[in-house]
C-alpha positions in Angstrom: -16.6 15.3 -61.0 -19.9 16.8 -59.7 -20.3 19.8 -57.7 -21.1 18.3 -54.9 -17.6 16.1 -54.7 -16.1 19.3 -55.1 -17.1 21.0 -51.9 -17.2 17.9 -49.9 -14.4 19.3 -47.9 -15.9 22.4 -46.8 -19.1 21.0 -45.0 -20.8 24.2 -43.8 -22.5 25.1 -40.8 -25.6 23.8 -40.8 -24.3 20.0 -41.3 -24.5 18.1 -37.8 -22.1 15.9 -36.8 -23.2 12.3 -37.2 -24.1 13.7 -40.6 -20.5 15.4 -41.3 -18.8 12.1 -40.6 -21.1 10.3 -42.5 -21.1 12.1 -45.5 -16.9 12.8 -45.1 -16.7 8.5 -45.2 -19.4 8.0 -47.9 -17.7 10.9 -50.3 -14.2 9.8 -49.2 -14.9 6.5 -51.1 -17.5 7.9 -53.7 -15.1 11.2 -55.0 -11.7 9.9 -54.6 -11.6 6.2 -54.4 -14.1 4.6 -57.0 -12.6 4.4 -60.5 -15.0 4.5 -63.8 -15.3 1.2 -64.5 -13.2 0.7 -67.9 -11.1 2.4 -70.3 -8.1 4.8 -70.0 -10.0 7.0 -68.1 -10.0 4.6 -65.2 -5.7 4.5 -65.1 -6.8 8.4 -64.4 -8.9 8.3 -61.9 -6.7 5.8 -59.5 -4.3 8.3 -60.1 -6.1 10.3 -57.2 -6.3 7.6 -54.8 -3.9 6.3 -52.2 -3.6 3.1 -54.0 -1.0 3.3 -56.8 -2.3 3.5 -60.1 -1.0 0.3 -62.3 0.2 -0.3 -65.4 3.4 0.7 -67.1 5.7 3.4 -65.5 5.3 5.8 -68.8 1.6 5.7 -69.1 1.5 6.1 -65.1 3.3 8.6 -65.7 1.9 10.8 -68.8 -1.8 10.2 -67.1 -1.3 11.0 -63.2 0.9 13.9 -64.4 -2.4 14.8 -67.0 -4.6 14.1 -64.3 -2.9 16.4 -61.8 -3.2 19.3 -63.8 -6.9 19.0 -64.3 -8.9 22.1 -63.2 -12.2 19.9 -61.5 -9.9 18.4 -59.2 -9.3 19.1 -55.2 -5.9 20.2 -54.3 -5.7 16.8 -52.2 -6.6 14.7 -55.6 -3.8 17.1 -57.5 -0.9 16.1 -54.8 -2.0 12.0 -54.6 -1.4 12.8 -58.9 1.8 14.1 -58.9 3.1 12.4 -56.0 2.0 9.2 -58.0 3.3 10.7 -61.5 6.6 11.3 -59.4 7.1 7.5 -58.4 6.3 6.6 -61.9 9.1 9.2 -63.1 11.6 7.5 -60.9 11.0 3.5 -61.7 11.7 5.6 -65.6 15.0 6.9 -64.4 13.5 10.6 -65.2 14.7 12.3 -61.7 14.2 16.1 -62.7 10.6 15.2 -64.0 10.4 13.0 -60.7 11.7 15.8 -58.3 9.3 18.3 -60.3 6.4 16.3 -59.7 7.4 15.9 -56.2 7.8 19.4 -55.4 4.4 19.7 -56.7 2.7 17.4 -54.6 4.1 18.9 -51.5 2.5 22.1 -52.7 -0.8 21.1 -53.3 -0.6 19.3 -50.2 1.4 20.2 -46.8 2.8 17.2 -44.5 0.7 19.0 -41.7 -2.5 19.5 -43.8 -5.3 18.2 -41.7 -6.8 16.2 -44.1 -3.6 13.9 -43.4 -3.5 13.9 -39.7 -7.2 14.9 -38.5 -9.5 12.0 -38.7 -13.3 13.3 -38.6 -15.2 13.5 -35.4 -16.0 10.2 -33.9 -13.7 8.0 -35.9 -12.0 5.7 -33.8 -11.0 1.8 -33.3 -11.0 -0.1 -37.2 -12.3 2.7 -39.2 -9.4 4.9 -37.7 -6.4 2.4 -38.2 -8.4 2.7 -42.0 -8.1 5.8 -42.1 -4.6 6.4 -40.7 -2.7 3.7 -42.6 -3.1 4.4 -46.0 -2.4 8.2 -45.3 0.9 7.6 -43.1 2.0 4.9 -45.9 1.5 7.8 -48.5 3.2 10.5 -46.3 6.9 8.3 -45.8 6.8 6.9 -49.5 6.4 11.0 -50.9 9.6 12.0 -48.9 11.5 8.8 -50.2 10.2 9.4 -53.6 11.1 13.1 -53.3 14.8 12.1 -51.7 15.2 9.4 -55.0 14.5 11.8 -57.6 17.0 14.4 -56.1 19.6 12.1 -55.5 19.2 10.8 -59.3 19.6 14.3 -60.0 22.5 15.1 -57.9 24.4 11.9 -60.0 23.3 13.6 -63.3 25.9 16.7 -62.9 28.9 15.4 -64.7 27.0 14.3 -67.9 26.1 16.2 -71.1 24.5 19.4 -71.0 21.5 17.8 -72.5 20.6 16.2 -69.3 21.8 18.5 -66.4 19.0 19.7 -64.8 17.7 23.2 -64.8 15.7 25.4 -62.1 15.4 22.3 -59.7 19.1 22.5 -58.1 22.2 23.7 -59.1 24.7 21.8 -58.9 25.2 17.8 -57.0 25.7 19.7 -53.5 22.9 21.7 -54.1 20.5 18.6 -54.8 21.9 16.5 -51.9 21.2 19.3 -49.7 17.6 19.7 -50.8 17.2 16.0 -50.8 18.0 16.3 -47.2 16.2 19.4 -46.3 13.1 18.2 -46.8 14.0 14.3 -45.3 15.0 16.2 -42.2 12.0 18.5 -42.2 9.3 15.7 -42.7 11.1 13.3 -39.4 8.5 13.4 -37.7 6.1 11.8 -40.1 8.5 8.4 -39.4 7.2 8.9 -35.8 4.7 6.6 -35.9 6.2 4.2 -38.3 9.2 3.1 -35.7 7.0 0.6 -33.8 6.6 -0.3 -30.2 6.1 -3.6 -27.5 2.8 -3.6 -29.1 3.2 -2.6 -33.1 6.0 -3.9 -35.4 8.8 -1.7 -36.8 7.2 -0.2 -41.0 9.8 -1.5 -43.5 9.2 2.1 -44.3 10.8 3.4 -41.1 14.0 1.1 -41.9 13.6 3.1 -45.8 13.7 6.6 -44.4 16.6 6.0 -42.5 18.5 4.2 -45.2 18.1 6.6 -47.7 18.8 9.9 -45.7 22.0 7.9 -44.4 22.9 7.6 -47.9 22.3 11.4 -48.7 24.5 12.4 -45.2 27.3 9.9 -46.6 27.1 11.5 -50.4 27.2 15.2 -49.5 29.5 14.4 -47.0 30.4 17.3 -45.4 31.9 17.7 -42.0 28.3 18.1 -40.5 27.5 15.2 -42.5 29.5 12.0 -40.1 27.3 12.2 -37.3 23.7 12.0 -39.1 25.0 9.6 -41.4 26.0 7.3 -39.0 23.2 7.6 -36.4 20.6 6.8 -40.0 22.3 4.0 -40.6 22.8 2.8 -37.2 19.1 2.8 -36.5 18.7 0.7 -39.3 21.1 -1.5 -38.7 19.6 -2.4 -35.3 16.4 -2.9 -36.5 14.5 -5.9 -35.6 13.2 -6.2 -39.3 15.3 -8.8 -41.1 15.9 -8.2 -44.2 17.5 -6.2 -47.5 17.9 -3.1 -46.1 19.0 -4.2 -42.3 21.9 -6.1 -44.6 22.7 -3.1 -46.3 23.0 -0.5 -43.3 25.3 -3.0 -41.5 27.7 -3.3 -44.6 27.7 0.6 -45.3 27.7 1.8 -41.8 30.9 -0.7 -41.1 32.5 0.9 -44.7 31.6 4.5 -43.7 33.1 3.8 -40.1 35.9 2.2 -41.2 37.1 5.1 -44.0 36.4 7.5 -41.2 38.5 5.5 -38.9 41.2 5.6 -41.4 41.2 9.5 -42.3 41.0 10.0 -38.1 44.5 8.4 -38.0 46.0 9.9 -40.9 45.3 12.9 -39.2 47.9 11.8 -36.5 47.1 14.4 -33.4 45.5 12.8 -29.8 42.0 13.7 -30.4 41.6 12.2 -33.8 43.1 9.2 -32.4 40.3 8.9 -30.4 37.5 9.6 -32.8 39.2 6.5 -34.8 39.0 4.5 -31.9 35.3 4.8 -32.3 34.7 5.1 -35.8 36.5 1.6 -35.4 34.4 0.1 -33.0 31.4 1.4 -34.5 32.2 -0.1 -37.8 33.2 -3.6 -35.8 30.1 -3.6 -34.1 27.9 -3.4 -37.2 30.0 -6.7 -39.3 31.5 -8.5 -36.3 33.5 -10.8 -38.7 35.2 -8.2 -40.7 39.3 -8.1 -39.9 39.2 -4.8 -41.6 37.9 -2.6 -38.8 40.1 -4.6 -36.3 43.3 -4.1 -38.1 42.7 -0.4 -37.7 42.1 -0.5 -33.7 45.3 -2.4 -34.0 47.0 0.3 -36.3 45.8 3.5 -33.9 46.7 1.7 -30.3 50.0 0.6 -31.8 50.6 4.4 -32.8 49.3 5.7 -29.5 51.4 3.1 -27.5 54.8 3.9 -29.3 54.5 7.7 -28.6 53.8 7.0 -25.0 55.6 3.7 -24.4 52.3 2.3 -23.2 52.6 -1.3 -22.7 48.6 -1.9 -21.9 47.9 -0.5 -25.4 50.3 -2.1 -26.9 48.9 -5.2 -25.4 45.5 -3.9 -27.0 46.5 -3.9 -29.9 48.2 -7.3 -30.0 44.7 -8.3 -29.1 43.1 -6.2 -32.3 45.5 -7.8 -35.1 44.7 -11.2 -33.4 41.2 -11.0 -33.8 41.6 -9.5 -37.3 43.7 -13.0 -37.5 41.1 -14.7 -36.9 38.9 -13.9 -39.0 41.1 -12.6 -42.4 40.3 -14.2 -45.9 42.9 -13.1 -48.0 46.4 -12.9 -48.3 46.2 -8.7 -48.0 44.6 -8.7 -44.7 46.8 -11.7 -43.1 49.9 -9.8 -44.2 49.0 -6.9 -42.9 47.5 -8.8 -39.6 51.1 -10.5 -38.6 52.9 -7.7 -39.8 50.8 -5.0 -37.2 51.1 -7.8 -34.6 54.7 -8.4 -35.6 55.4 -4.9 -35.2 53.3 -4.6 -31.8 55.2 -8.0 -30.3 58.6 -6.1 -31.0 57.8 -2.8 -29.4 56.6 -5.1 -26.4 59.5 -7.2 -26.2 61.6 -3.6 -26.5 59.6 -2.4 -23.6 60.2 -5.6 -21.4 63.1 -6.7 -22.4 61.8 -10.0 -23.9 62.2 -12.1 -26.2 61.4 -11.0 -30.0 60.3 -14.2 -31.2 56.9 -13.9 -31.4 57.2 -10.4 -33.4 60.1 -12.7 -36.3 57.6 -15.0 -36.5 54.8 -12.8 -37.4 56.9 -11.0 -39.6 58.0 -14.3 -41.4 54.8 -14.6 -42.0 53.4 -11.0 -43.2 56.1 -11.7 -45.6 55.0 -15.0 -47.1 51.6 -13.9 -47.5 52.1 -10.6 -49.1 52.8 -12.3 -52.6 50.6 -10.3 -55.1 49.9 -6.5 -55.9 47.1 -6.4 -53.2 48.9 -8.1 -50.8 51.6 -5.6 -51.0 49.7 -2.7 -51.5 47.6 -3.5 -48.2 50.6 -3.8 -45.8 51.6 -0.7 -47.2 48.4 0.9 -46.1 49.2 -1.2 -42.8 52.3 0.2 -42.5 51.5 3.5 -43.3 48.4 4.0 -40.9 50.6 3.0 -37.9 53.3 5.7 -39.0 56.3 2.9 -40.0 57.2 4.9 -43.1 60.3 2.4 -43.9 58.1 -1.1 -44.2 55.0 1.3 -45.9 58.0 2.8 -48.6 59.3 -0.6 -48.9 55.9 -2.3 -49.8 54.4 0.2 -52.0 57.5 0.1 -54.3 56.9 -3.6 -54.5 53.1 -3.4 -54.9 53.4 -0.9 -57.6 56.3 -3.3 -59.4 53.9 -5.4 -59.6 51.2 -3.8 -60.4 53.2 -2.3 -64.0 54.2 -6.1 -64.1 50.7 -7.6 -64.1 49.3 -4.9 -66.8 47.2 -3.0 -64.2 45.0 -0.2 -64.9 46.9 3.0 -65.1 44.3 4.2 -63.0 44.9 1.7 -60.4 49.0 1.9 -60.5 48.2 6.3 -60.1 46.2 5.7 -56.9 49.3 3.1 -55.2 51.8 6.3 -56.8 49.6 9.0 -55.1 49.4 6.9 -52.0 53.5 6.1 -52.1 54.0 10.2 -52.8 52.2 10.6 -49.4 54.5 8.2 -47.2 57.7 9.5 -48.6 56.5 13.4 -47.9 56.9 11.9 -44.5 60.4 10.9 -44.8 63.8 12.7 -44.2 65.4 11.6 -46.9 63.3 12.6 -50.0 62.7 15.8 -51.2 59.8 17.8 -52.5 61.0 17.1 -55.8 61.0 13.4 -54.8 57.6 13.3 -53.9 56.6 15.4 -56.9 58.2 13.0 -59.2 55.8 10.3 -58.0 52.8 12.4 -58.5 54.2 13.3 -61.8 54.4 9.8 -62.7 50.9 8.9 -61.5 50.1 11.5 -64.1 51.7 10.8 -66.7 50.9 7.1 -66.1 47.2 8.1 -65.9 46.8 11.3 -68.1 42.7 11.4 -68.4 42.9 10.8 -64.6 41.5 14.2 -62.5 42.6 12.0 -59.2 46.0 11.9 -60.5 46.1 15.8 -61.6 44.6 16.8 -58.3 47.2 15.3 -56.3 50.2 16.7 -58.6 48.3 20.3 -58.7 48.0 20.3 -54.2 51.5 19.3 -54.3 52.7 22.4 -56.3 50.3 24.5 -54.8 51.5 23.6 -51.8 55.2 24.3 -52.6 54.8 27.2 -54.7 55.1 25.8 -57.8 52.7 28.3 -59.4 53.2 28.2 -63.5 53.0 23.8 -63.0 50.1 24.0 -60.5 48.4 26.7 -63.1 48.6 24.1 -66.3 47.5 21.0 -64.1 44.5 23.0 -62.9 43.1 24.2 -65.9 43.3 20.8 -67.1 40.6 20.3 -64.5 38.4 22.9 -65.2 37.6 22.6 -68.6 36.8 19.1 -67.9 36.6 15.5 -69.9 39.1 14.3 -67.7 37.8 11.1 -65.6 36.3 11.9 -62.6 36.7 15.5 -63.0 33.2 16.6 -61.7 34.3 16.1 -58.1 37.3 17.8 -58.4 36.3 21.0 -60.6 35.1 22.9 -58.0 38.3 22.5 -56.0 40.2 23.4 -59.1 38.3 27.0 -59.5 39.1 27.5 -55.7 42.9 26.7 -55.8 42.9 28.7 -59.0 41.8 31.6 -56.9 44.3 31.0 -54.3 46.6 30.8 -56.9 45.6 34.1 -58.3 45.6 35.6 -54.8 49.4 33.9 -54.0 51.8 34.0 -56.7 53.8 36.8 -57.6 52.2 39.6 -58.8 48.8 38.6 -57.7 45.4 39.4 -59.7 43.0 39.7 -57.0 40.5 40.4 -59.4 40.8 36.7 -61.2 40.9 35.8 -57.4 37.7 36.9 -56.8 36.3 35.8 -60.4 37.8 32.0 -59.5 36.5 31.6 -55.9 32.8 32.4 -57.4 33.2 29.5 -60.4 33.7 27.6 -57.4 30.4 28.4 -55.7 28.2 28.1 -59.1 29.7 24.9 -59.1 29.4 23.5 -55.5 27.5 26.2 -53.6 26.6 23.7 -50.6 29.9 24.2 -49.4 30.9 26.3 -47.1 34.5 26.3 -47.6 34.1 27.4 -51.4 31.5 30.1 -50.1 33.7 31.3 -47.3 36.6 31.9 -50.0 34.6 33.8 -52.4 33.9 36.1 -49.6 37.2 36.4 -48.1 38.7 37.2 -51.8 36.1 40.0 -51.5 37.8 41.0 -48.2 41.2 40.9 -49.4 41.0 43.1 -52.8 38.1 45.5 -52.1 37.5 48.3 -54.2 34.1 47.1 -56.2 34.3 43.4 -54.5 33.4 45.0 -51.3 31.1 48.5 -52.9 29.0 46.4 -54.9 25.8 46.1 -53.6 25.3 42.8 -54.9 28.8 41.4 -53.3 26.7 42.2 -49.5 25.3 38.5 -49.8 28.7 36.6 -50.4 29.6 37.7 -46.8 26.5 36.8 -45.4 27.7 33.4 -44.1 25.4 32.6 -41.4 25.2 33.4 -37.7 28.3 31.5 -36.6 30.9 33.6 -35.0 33.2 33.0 -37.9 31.1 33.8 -40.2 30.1 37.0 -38.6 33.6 38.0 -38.0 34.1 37.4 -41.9 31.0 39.5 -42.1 31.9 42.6 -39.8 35.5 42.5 -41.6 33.4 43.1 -45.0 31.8 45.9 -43.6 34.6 47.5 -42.6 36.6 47.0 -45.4 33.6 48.7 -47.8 33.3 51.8 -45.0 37.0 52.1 -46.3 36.0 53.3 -50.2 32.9 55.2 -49.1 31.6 59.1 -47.8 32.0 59.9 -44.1 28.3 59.7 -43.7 27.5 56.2 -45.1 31.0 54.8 -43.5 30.0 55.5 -39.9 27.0 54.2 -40.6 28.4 50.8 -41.9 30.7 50.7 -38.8 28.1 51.1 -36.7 26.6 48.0 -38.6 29.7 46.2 -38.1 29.8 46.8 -34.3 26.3 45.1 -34.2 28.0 42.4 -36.2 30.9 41.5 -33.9 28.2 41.9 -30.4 26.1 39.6 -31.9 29.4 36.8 -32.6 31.0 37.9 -28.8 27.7 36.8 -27.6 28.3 33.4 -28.7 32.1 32.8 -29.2 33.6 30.5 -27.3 36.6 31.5 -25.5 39.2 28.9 -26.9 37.5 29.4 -30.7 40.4 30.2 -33.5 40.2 31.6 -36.3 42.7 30.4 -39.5 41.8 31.4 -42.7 45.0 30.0 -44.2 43.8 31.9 -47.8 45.8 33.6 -49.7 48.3 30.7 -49.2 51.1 33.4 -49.0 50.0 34.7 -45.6 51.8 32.5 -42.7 49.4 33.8 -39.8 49.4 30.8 -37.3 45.7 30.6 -35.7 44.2 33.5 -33.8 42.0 33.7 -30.8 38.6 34.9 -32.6 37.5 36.6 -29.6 41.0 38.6 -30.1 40.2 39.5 -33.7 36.9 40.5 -32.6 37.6 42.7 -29.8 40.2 44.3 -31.6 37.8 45.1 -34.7 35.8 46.8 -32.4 38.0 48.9 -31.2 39.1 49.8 -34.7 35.9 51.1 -35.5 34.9 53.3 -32.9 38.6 54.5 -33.1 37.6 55.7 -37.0 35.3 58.2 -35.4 38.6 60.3 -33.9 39.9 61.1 -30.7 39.6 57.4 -29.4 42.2 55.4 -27.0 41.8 51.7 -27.8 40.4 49.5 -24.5 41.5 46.2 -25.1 41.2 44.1 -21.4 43.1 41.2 -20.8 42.5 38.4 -19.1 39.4 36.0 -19.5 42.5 34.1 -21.4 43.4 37.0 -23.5 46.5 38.8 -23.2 48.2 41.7 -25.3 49.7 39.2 -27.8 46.7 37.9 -28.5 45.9 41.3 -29.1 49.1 42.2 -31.1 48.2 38.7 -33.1 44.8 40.1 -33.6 46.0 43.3 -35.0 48.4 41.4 -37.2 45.7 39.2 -39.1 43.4 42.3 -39.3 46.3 43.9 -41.3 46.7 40.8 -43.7 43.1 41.3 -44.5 43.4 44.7 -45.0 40.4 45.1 -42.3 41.9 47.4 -39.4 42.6 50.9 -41.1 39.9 53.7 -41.7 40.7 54.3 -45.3 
């Protein structure tokens, strides 16, 4: 490339303006556009154009990356290269070469650079929609292309070692959440791309949308439901027909519809209203499908009988009939009639009517549940709308089946796990009961992590150490199926465990709760353990300097709280000097989380799994911890005010879970 091409951009001084934009069009096309007119070289030199370079993905690949390096190339040039060599990378399947390139491109060339969204002087009407198009099309396809190759990556975790990535992100969390860092932070770039009365909608918009929905709905997180429905939800109202429109509609309906369900299995009045609409939503977006209708059914019917609402129950006769209407297999028809059954009998209860209606429907959920699925879905049925009795009754016979018809043991451990939580709801079986279950879908499915997961919560739960101990290590040194999703957990129960069982070694605690976060770092649940391990042993966890950074949490009042209960903790193992100094620290801490805690906020760290500390008002623990440390300095009388919906239990409360986590005391 000549000298001149090289410091086209910089245009000095003495250049006027007709000649500036002139010369900018003319070198435009003459310095970046034109390619040599044969040979290899040529593949290289569209690699530094908007258009894509063609040819097979590998030598796109090897030359655009080549080419990108190249010292006698602009910056610009370098980032159309890699961003190119990065698309090639991902039709290959190589994500961490695809995600490296990508990063690369966004270095050598910023979203807001100007070159990108400031046409030259005097541009306007055909030459700027020339100008603009190919640079916004090349701005929305780098984020997808950077969003593909650290989603690829994020599925790689979980394979050999050979092929987990290193440097890029550490671990699938970690990628997902980069992935959607940098969606989220390029938005606005889609801007233009959404259409209006007067423009049509950019398949690209629709592309965006669809694949940071995806991202939300992977990570998912609890921050995640809302973005990931809203993504797919513009998509799936987009005027565009076509693939992805389809595909929004069918995922945002399946995401809606699991939400929905976990809402209700929740069981208190304000999830029953967030599966109201998580039902609607996914009924709105596939019209036809019974699936979302037989929950609305499931949640009015279990609303209605705790209130002896005949309206809802009414509702809800409605739902299962429209689910009726439109159910293709024998699952959903038997559990259709059987929720409308079940609704016509609470009604005719309620009234005094006639219970017809509700025999027939159950004659009929009975005729159509005649296979393993069949069974297995009235269970769920059953189970979702809290009648434990038909649920128990249907599982046993789906999973009869099931052993009968040669199933999977993978698929009869999921029906076991699922039976094991319906009879944890019933009087008459014991925790050994429901263990037994879980120990069969084990046993039934050894290589299953699913399986062991469930069994190990169970005995974690009921203190069932040495069992829970075995089952969990299981996890952790992997090979077992599925066992990437679950490791992470594993470490962090481990460090419960640790924390819990007679005898505890607060030092494996600590050691535990941090495999967790190398593993899964994006969440904050595994973060906020590792921290409040810290908390609980002290010593070195707390003196450390580098053990400052596992309580620094964020700017949330909990996670200040957590924060200002470090400090004070470490002020307990140092000199008088540096200790008032830290407390002072710590009061900045807590006045900067009173600032923003909400008056109802509560605060339950439920770790170890020992303590039994029902939730505290944080604004209590907070207040309290104040008072604590200006009472270290001597000669102190604690002002703790009540009202503002405080009162001195809330205080006494306060000073309780202060004392579980060893927080409160000077030394």
């Amino acid at each position: 490339m000549s000298w001149f091409c090289k410091r086209t951009p910089g245009f000095g001084p003495g250049f006027g303006v007709g000649l500036a934009l002139t010369a900018t069009i003319a070198l435009a096309s003459a310095c970046e556009s034109a390619p040599p007119s044969s040979g290899p070289v040529a593949g290289i030199a569209r690699c530094t154009s908007f258009t894509p370079p063609s040819g097979a993905p590998g030598t796109v690949a090897r030359q655009c990356a080549a080419r990108a390096d190249d010292s006698d190339i602009l910056g610009r040039e370098s980032a159309l290269a890699y961003y190119h060599a990065a698309s090639a990378y991902n039709a290959l399947g190589d994500y961490r070469a695809a995600a490296d390139m990508a990063e690369r491109s966004f270095a050598e060339l910023a979203t807001t650079d100007s070159w990108l969204t400031t046409p030259p002087a005097g541009v306007s009407g055909r030459e700027l929609a020339s100008w603009t198009a190919p640079r916004q099309t090349f701005q929305a396809d780098r984020i997808l292309q950077y969003a593909e190759a650290y989603s690829g990556l994020a599925d790689t975790f979980g394979a050999s070692a050979a092929t987990a990535p290193s440097g890029l992100c550490s671990s699938r969390m970690d990628c997902l959440s980069k992935a959607i860092s940098r969606m989220t932070a390029e938005e606005g770039v889609t801007a233009n791309l959404a259409g209006s009365t007067t423009e049509a909608r950019s398949p690209q918009y629709d592309a965006y949308y669809l694949q940071l929905a995806k991202l939300h709905e992977a990570r998912a997180t609890a921050a995640d439901t809302e973005p990931a429905l809203t993504a797919y939800q513009k998509v799936a109202s987009s005027p565009l027909a076509g693939p992805a429109r389809a595909e929004a509609r069918q995922a945002l309906a399946g995401l809606a519809t699991e939400l929905g369900q976990a809402a209700m299995a929740r069981g208190d009045s304000g999830s029953a209203g967030l599966a109201i609409r998580y039902f609607n939503i996914a009924r709105e977006a596939q019209p036809q499908d019974p699936t979302p209708m037989i929950g609305l059914g499931n949640i009015y019917f279990a609303m209605a009988s705790r209130a002896g609402d005949v309206d809802q129950l009414h509702t809800a006769e409605q739902a299962y009939t429209d689910a009726l209407q439109y159910a293709a297999t024998d699952a959903q028809k038997a559990a259709a009639y059987s929720g409308r059954g079940a609704t016509r009998d609470a009604l005719a209860s309620l009234l005094g009517t006639s219970r017809e209606g509700a025999i027939a429907d159950y004659q009929a959920a009975s005729q159509f549940a005649n296979s393993a699925d069949a069974y297995l879905t009235l269970a769920k049925a059953c189970d979702a709308r809290g009648d434990w009795a038909c649920a128990d009754d249907n599982y046993a016979k789906g999973i009869a089946r099931l052993r009968g018809d040669g199933a999977p043991g993978s698929v009869i451990a999921q029906a076991l796990i699922d039976h094991a939580g319906v009879r944890a709801n019933m009087a008459q079986y014991s925790a050994a009961d429901v263990r037994a279950l879980l120990q069969d879908a084990s046993n039934t499915a050894p290589a299953s992590a699913d399986a062991a997961i469930a069994l190990a919560r169970h005995d974690m739960r009921t203190g069932n150490w040495s069992a829970a101990e075995t089952t969990l290590r299981r996890i952790t040194a992997g090979g077992m199926e599925n066992a990437t999703a679950y490791r992470a957990e594993a470490w962090a129960q481990l460090s419960t465990l640790a924390a819990s069982r007679p005898n505890p070694d607060l030092t494996e605690a600590v050691t535990y709760a941090d495999e967790a976060v190398k593993l899964d770092s994006a969440d904050p649940i595994y973060r906020r353990q590792a921290c409040i391990a810290r908390i609980y042993r002290g010593g070195s966890s707390v003196t450390n300097s580098a053990n400052s950074a596992k309580c620094s949490l964020g700017t949330t009042p909990e996670a200040l709280l957590l924060q200002a209960m470090f400090e004070m903790r470490k002020a307990q193992h140092v000199g008088t000097n540096s200790a008032n100094r830290i407390r002072r620290s710590a009061r900045d801490t807590i006045d900067s989380a009173l600032a923003t805690v909400q008056p109802g906020a509560m605060t339950d760290f439920d770790w170890p799994s020992e303590t039994t500390l029902a939730p505290v008002k944080t604004r209590a623990i907070l207040l309290y911890l104040k008072e604590a440390s200006l009472a270290c300095g001597g000669n102190y009388t604690f002002n703790l005010p009540e009202g503002n919906g405080l009162t001195a239990a809330d205080y006494a409360a306060a000073r309780n879970f202060l004392d579980v986590y060893k927080s409160r005391l000077c030394t």
